[in-house]
N, C-alpha and C positions, 0 to 999 in steps of 0.2 A: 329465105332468098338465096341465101348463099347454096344450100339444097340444090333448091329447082337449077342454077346457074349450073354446079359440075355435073349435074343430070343431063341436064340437055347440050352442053358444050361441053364437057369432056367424057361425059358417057354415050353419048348419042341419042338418048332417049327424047323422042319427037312430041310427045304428051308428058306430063306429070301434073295429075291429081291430088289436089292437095285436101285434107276435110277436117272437119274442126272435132271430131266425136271418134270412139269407135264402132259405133251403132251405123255411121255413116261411112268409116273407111269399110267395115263387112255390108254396106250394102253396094258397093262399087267393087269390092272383092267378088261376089255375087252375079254382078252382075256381066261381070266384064271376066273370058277369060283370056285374054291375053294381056294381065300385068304379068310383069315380071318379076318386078319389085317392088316389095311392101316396107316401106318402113313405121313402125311404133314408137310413140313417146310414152313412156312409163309413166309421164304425167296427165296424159292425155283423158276428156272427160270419156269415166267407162273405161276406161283402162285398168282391167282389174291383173295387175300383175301376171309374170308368167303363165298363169294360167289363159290367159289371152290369147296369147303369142301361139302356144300350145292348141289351142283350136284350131285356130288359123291352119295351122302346119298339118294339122289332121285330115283336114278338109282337100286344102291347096297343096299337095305336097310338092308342085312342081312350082312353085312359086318361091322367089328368095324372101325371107322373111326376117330385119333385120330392128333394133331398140335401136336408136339415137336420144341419148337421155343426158339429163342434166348432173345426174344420180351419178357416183362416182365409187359407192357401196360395192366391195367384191364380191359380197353376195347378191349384188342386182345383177349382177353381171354370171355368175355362175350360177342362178335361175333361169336367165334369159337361155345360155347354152346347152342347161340341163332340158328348156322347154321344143329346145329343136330351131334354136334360131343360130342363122347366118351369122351373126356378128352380133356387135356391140359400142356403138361410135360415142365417146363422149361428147355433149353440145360444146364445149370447152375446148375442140378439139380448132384449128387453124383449118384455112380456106384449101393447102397443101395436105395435111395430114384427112381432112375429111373427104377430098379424093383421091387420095392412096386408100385408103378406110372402103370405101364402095366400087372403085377397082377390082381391090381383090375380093370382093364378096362377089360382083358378077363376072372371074374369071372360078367361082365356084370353092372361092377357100374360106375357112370360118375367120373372121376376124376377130382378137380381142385387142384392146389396151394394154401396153406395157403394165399401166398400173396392177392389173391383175395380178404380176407378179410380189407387189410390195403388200407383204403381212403383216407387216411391222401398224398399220396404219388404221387395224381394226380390230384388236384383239381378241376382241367378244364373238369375232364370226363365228368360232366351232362351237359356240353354244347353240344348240335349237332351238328355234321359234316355235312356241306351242300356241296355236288358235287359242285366244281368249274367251270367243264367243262362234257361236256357230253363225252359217250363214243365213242372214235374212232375205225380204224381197225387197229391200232399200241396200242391198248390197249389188242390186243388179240394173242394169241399165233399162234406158224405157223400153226401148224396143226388146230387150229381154224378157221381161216383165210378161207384155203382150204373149211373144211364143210359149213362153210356162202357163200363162191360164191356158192356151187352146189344147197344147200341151195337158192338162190338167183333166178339159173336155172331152180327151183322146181322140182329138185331131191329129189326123197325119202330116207329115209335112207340105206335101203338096195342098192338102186341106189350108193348111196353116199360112202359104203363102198367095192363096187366093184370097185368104179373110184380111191378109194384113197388104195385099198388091207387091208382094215381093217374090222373088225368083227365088225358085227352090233351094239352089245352090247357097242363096245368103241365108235361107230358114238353116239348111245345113249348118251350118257356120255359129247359127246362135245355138242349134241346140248341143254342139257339142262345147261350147263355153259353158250353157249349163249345165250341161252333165258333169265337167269341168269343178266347176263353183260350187254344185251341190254336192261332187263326191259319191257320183254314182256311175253305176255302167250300164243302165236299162231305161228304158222309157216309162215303163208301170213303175219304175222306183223314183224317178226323176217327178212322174205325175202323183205320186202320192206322197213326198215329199213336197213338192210344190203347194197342194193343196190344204197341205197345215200351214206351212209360212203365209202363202195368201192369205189367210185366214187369222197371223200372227202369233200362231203357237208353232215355232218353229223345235223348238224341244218338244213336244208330243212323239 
């Protein structure tokens, strides 16, 4: 609430879109191009970390693309930066500091939190996080899902968003989350990876 409120009254913004997935903020991403601004919850269902964001910004590159997270982690925050995003607002943050916060993200400056600066508060950050497990197709969301079988079928995109009634532009958007998520750069790689996981042998 407090969002929508400096959106439309101190940033001027005459619509804001609000969606409960991110299966559904990329299909209003999609289908609309004139957002300006995108914001992410790191919590959000389908929210597959950075690598999210990092689509998004591939796709939309004219669009601000910004976490507002609960997360407080300097490595959520220096993923989010690393993936091409605007800023980084803590939900934590006051009614005052959260429109200073998207101010400067749509006068075009990266925002972070002071906190970034304190190291003291994570010590363990400069270790690396090594994947436990590879990715499956319970790592992806439903509508993701859907574009990797057709995907699979070697449907094209435009194929793909006549089968599922979506606008190209948001088929865009999911297949490069999964190329994303799967760690690949190709489509025949993306489909033949796809097609073990579906299948549940994700290690083959």
């Amino acid at each position: 609430m407090a969002l929508r409120a400096i959106l439309q009254n101190r940033c001027g913004f005459a619509e804001v879109i609000e969606t409960g997935s991110l299966d559904e903020a990329i299909e209003h991403l999609g289908r609309r191009e004139d957002v300006a601004l995108a914001l992410f919850d790191l919590a959000m269902p389908g929210m597959q970390g950075a690598g999210s964001l990092r689509a998004v910004r591939e796709v939309r590159p004219t669009t601000l693309a910004a976490i507002v997270s609960g997360s407080k982690r300097r490595q959520d925050i220096l993923k989010a930066l690393e993936a091409g995003g605007h800023g980084y607002i803590p939900k934590s943050f006051g009614v005052a500091e959260l429109a200073q916060a998207l101010e400067m993200i749509l006068k075009g400056f990266i925002y972070v939190p002071a906190l970034l600066a304190d190291i003291s508060s994570e010590p363990t950050d400069s270790a690396p996080q090594v994947p436990t497990e590879a990715p499956s197709s319970t790592s992806f969301t439903p509508r993701q899902t859907e574009v990797l079988e057709l995907i699979v079928e070697g449907k094209s995109n435009k194929e793909i968003a006549r089968a599922l009634n979506l606008g190209e532009g948001t088929v865009k958007i999911h297949v490069a989350a999964l190329f994303r998520n799967l760690g690949v750069s190709s489509r025949s790689a993306a489909a033949a990876m796809g097609a073990r996981m579906l299948k549940g042998d994700p290690q083959a």
